[in-house]
Each structure stands twice: as structure tokens, then as C-alpha cells.
FIVEXDO-402814 format. One record per atom (N, C-alpha, C, CB): residue in one letter; z, y, x. Coordinates in steps of 0.05 Angstrom, whole numbers, padded with zeros to 5 digits, always signed. Last residue first. Glycine has a CB too. Example, Ala and Ser with C-alpha at 12.3 -4.5 7.8 and 13.67 -1.06 7.14 Angstrom:
# FIVEXDO-402814
S+00142-00045+00257 S+00143-00021+00273 S+00157+00001+00258 S+00114-00012+00282 A+00156-00114+00264 A+00156-00090+00246 A+00156-00066+00264 A+00181-00089+00226 
END
This chain:
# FIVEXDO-402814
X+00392+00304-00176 X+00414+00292-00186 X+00438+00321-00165 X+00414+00249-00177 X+00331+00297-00143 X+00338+00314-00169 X+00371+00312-00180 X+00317+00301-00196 X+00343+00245-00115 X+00339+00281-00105 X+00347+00295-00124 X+00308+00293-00098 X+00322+00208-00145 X+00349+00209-00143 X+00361+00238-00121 X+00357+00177-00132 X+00266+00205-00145 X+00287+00217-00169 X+00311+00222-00165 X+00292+00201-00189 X+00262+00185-00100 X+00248+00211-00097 X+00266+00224-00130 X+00204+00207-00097 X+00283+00126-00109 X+00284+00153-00084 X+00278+00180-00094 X+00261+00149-00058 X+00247+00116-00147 X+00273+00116-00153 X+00289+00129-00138 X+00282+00094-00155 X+00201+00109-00128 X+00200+00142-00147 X+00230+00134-00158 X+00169+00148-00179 X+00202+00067-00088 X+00195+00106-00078 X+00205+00124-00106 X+00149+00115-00072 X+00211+00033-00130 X+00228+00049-00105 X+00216+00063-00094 X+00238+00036-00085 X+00166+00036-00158 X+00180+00037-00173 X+00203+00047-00150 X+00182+00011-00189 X+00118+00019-00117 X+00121+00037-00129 X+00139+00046-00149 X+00105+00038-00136 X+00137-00031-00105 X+00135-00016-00082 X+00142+00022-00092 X+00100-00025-00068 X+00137-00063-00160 X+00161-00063-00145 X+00155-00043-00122 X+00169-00093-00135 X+00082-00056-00155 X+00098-00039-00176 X+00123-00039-00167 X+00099-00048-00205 X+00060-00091-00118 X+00051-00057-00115 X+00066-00044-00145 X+00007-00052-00116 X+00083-00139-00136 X+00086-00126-00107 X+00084-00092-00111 X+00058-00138-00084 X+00048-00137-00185 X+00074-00134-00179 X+00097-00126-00162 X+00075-00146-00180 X-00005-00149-00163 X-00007-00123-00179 X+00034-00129-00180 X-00035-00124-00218 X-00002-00168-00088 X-00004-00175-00118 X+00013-00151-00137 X+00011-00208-00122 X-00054-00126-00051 X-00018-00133-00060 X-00021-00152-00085 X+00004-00101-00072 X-00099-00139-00044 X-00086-00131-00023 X-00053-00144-00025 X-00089-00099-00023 X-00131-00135-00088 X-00124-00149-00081 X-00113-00155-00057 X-00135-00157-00087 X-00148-00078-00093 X-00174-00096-00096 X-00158-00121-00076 X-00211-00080-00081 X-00102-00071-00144 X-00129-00076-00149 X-00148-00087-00133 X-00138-00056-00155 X-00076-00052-00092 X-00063-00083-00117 X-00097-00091-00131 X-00031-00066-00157 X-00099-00018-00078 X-00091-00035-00057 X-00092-00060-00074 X-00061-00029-00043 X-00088+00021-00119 X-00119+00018-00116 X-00113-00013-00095 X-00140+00052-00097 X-00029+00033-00125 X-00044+00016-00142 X-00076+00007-00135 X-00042+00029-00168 X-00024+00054-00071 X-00018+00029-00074 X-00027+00010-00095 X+00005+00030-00076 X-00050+00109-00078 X-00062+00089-00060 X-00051+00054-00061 X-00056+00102-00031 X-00036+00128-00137 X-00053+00115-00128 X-00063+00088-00109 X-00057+00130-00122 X+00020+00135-00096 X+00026+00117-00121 X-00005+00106-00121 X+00039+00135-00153 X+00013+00173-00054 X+00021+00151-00042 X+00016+00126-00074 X+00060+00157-00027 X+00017+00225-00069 X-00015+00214-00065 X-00007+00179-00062 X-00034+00230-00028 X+00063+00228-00103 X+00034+00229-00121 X+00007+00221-00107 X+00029+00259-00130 X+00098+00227-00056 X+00095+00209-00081 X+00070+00203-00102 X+00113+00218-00097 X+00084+00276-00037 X+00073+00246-00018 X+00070+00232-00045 X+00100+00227+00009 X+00107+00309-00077 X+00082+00316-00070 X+00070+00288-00044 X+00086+00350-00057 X+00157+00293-00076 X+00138+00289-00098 X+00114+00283-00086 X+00134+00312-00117 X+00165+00315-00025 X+00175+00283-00032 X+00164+00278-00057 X+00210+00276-00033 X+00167+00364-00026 X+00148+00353-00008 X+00140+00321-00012 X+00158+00357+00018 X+00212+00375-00066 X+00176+00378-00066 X+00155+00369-00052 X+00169+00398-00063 X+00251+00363-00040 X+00242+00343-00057 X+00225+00350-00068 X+00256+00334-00071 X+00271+00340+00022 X+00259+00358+00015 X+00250+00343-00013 X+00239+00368+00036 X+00311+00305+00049 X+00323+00315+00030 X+00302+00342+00011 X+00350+00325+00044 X+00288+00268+00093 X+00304+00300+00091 X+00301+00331+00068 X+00295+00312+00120 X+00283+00236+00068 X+00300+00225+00086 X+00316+00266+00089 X+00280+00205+00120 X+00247+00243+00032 X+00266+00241+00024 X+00288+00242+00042 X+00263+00224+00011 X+00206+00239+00079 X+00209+00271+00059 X+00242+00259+00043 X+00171+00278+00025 X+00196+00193+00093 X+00207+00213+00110 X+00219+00237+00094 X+00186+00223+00128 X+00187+00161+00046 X+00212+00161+00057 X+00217+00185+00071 X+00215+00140+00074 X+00137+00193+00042 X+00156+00181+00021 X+00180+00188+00030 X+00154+00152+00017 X+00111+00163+00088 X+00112+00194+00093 X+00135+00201+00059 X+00069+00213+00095 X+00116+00117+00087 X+00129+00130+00101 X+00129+00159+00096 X+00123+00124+00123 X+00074+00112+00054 X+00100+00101+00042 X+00124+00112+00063 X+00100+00066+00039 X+00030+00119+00080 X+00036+00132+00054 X+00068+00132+00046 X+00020+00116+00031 X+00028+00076+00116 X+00036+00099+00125 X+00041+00125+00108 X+00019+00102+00141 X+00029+00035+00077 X+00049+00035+00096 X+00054+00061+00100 X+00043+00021+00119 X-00029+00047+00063 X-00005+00042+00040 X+00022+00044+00055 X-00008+00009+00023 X-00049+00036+00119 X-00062+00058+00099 X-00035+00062+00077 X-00096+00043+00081 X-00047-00015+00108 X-00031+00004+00136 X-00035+00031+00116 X-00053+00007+00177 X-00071-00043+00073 X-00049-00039+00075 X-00021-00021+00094 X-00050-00058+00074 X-00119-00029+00084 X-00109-00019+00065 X-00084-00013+00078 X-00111-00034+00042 X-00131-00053+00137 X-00136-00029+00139 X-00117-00015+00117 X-00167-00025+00136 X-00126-00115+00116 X-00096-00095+00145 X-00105-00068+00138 X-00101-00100+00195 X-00162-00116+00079 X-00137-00115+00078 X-00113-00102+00095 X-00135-00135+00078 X-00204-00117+00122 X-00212-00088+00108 X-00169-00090+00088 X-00257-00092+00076 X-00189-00166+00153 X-00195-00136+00161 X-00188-00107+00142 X-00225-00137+00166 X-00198-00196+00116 X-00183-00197+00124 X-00176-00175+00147 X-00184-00218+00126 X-00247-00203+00099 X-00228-00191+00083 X-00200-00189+00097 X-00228-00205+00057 X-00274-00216+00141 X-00273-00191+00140 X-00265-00175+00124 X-00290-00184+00143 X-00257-00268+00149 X-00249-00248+00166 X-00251-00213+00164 X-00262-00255+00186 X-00277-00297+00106 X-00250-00282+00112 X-00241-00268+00128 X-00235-00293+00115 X-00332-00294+00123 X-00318-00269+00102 X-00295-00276+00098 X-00329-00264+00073 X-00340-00322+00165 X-00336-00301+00171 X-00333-00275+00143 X-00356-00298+00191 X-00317-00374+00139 X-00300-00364+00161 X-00300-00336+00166 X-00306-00375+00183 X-00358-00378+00103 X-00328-00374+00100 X-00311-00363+00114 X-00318-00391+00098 X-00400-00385+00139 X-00406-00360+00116 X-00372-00361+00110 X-00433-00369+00082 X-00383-00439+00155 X-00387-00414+00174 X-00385-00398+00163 X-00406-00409+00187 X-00380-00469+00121 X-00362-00472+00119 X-00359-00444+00144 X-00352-00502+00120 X-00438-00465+00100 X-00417-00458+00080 X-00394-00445+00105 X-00406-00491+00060 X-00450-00498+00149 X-00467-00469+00144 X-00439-00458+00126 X-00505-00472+00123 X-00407-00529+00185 X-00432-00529+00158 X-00435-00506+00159 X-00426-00538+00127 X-00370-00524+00219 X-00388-00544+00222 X-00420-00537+00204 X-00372-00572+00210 X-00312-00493+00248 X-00331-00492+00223 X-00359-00506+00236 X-00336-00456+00212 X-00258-00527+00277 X-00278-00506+00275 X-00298-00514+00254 X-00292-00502+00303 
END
């Protein structure tokens, strides 16, 4: 356990990055589902139309360090390889 003042102020701002992270990232999850879902059934306007809110939300994630900025391109590169492959 935390002893020093420092080592307290640490503990409790990881915790609360560590919070506001799960929030994103669920947040980005449930984006990403709704992705899939639309593709799943074959709708491919609806499946844009997630795609465009869902891309944002992942890059804003990567940005405040949620994902590493790679993670969140690899994430975002398969959804819109899905969602292209409708069009075909």
C-alpha cells in the first residue's frame, strides 16, 4: 500500500484514469458493435452510417490514450473492410 503523499496522489489518479478509460473504451466497443451488427445483416447504409459515427469515436479514444494510435487504426481499418465488402 501507498505510504507517501506522492505515492497516494498516484494511486488515486490511476484510478481515475483508469475509469474514465473503461468508460471510453466501452463506449468504442459498443460503437463497434453496432458496425458489426449492421453488416451482420447485410444493411449497407445503416453500416456506413454506424461506420461514420464509430471511426471518430475510436480515433478520439487513441488520442486521449486509451488505444495505442495503431490499435485504433487496425480497429478502424476492419470495420471499413467489412462495411466495403457489402458494396461487392
Amino acid at each position: 500500500m501507498a505510504t507517501h503523499r506522492s505515492a497516494e496522489k498516484r494511486v488515486r489518479q490511476n484510478e481515475k484514469r483508469r475509469l474514465q478509460n473503461t468508460a471510453i473504451k466501452s463506449g468504442v466497443k459498443t460503437k463497434m458493435k453496432a458496425v458489426v451488427g449492421a453488416v451482420a445483416t447485410k444493411n449497407k447504409q445503416e453500416a456506413a452510417k454506424a461506420l461514420n459515427s464509430a471511426i471518430p469515436s475510436i480515433a478520439r479514444a487513441a488520442a486521449k490514450g486509451a488505444f495505442h494510435k495503431k490499435t485504433a487504426s487496425r480497429r478502424i481499418s476492419r470495420l471499413t473492410r467489412k462495411v466495403n465488402a457489402l458494396q461487392d
